[in-house]
C-alpha positions as CSV (number, residue, x, y, z in Angstrom):
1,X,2.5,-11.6,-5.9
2,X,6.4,-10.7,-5.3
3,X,7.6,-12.9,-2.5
4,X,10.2,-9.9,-2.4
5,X,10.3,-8.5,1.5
6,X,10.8,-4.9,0.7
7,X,10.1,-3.1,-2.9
8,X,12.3,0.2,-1.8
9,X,14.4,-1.1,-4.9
10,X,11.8,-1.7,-7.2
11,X,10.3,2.3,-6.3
12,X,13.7,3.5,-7.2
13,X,13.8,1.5,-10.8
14,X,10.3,2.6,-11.8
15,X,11.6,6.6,-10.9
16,X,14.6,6.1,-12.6
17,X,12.6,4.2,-15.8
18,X,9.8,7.0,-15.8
19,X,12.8,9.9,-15.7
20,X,14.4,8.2,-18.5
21,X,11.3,8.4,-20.9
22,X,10.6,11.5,-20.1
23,X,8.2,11.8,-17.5
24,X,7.2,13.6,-14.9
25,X,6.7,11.7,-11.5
26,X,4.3,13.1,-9.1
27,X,5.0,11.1,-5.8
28,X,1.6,9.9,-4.5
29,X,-1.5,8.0,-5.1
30,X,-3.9,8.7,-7.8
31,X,-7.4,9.5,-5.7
32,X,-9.7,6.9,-5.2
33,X,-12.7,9.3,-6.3
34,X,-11.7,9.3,-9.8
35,X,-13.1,6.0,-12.1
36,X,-10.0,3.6,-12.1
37,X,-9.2,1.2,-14.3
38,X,-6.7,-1.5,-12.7
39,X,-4.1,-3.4,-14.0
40,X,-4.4,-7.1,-14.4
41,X,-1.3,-7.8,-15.9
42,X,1.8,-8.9,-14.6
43,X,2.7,-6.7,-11.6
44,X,6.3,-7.0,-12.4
45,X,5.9,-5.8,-15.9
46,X,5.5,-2.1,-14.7
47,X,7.8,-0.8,-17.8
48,X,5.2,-2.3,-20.0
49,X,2.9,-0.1,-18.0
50,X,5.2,2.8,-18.4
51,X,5.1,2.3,-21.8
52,X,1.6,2.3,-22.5
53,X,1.2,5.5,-20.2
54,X,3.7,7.1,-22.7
55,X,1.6,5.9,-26.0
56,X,-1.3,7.1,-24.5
57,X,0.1,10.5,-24.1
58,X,0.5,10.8,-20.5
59,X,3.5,13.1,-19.1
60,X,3.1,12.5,-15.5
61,X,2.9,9.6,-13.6
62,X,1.9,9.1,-9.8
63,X,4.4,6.9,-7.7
64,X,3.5,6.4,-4.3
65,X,4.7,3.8,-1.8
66,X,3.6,2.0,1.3
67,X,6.7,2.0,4.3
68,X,6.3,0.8,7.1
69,X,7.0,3.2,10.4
70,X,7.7,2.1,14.0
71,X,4.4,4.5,14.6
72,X,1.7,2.1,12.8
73,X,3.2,-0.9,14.9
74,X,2.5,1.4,17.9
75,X,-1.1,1.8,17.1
76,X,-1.8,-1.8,16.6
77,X,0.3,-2.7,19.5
78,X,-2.4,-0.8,21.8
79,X,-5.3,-2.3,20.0
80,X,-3.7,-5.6,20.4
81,X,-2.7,-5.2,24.5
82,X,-7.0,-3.8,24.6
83,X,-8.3,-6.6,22.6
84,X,-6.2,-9.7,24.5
85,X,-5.7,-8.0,27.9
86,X,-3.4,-8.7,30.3
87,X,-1.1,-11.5,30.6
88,X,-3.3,-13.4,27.6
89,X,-0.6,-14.4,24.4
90,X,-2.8,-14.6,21.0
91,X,-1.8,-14.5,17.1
92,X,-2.1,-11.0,17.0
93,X,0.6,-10.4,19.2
94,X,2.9,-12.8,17.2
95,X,1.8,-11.5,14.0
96,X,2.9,-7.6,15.2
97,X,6.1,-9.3,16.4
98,X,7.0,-10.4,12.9
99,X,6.2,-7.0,11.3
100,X,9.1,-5.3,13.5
101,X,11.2,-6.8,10.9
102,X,10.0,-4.9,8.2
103,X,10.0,-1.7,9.9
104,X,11.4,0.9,7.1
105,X,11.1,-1.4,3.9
106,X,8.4,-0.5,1.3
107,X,5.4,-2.7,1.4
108,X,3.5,-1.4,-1.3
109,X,4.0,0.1,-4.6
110,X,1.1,2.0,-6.7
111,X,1.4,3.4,-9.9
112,X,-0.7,5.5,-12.2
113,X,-1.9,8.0,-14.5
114,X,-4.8,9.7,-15.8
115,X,-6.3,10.1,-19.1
116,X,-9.5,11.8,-20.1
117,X,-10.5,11.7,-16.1
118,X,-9.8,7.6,-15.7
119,X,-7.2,6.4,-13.5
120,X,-4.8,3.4,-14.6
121,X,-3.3,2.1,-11.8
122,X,-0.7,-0.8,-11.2
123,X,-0.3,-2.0,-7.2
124,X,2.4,-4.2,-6.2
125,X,2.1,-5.4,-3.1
126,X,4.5,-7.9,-0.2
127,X,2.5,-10.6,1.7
128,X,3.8,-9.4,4.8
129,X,2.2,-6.0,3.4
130,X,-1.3,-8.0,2.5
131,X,-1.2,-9.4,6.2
132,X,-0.2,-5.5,8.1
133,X,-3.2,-4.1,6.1
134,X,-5.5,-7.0,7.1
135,X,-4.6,-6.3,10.5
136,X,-5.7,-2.8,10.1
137,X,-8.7,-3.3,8.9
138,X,-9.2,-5.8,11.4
139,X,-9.3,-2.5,14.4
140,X,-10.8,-0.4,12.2
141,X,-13.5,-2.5,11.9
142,X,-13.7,-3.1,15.5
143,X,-13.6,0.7,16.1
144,X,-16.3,1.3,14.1
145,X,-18.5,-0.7,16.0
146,X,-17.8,0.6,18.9
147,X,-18.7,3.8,17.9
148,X,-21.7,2.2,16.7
149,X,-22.9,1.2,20.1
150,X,-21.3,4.1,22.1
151,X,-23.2,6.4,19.8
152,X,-26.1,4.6,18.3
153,X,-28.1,6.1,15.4
C-alpha cells in the first residue's frame, strides 16, 4: 500500500501516461455489475497496466478518484455526536479529527477497462483512505439495522 497522503499527483500522471499512448480516458469507475478481474500486481506499476490495456486492444480507459469533501466529514460527524452522545470523547471522534487533514487530497485511485464484457481494474488506495471507508461502513452498517428493527420484515 502507498504510504503516500494524497494521490491527486499520481491521477494526473496516469491521465497524462494514458493521453500519451493514445487513449481515451473516461473519468469514472468501471461498474461493479460487470465480471472484474483485479489486479494483483504492484499498485504502483499502473503504466505496466496501461500497457497491457493497449496490447489487449483497449482505446478507453476509466479513471476515477476518491477525494475527500468537508460534506462526508459532516455526515460522519452526526453519526458520531448520535452514537457517543453528549459530553462522551471516544475514538471515533479522534479518528474524524485526523481526517480534517486530508480534506481535498485524493484517497483513492481506480483504473480500468473492458474487454469482451470483463472489467480489469487496478485500485490504489491511502491508509488514511482504508481507515475513512471503514468508518463508513461502520454507520452504514449501523443504519441498516436500524431500519431492520424500525421496519422489521
Amino acid at each position: 500500500m502507498s504510504r503516500a497522503t494524497d494521490l491527486t499527483r499520481l491521477y494526473e500522471e496516469i491521465t497524462d501516461a494514458a493521453v500519451q499512448q493514445g487513449l481515451l480516458t473516461f473519468p469514472g469507475y468501471v461498474g461493479e455489475d460487470l465480471p472484474s478481474v483485479w489486479w494483483q500486481g504492484d499498485p504502483g506499476d499502473w503504466y505496466g497496466f496501461l500497457m497491457i490495456a493497449k496490447s489487449e486492444g483497449a482505446r478507453t480507459i476509466f479513471l476515477g478518484r476518491g477525494v475527500l469533501e468537508a460534506e462526508d466529514l459532516q455526515g460522519l460527524a452526526e453519526w458520531v455526536e448520535e452514537k457517543a452522545g453528549p459530553g462522551s470523547t471516544n475514538g471515533d471522534r479522534a479518528r474524524l479529527k485526523e481526517f480534517e487533514r486530508y480534506i481535498g487530497c485524493t484517497g483513492e485511485i481506480r483504473l480500468g477497462w473492458i474487454k469482451e464484457g470483463v472489467a480489469f481494474v487496478l485500485q490504489q488506495r491511502t491508509e488514511w483512505y482504508e481507515e475513512f471507508l471503514e468508518l463508513m461502513a461502520e454507520t452504514e452498517e449501523e443504519e441498516e439495522d436500524l431500519d431492520e428493527f424500525e421496519h422489521p420484515g
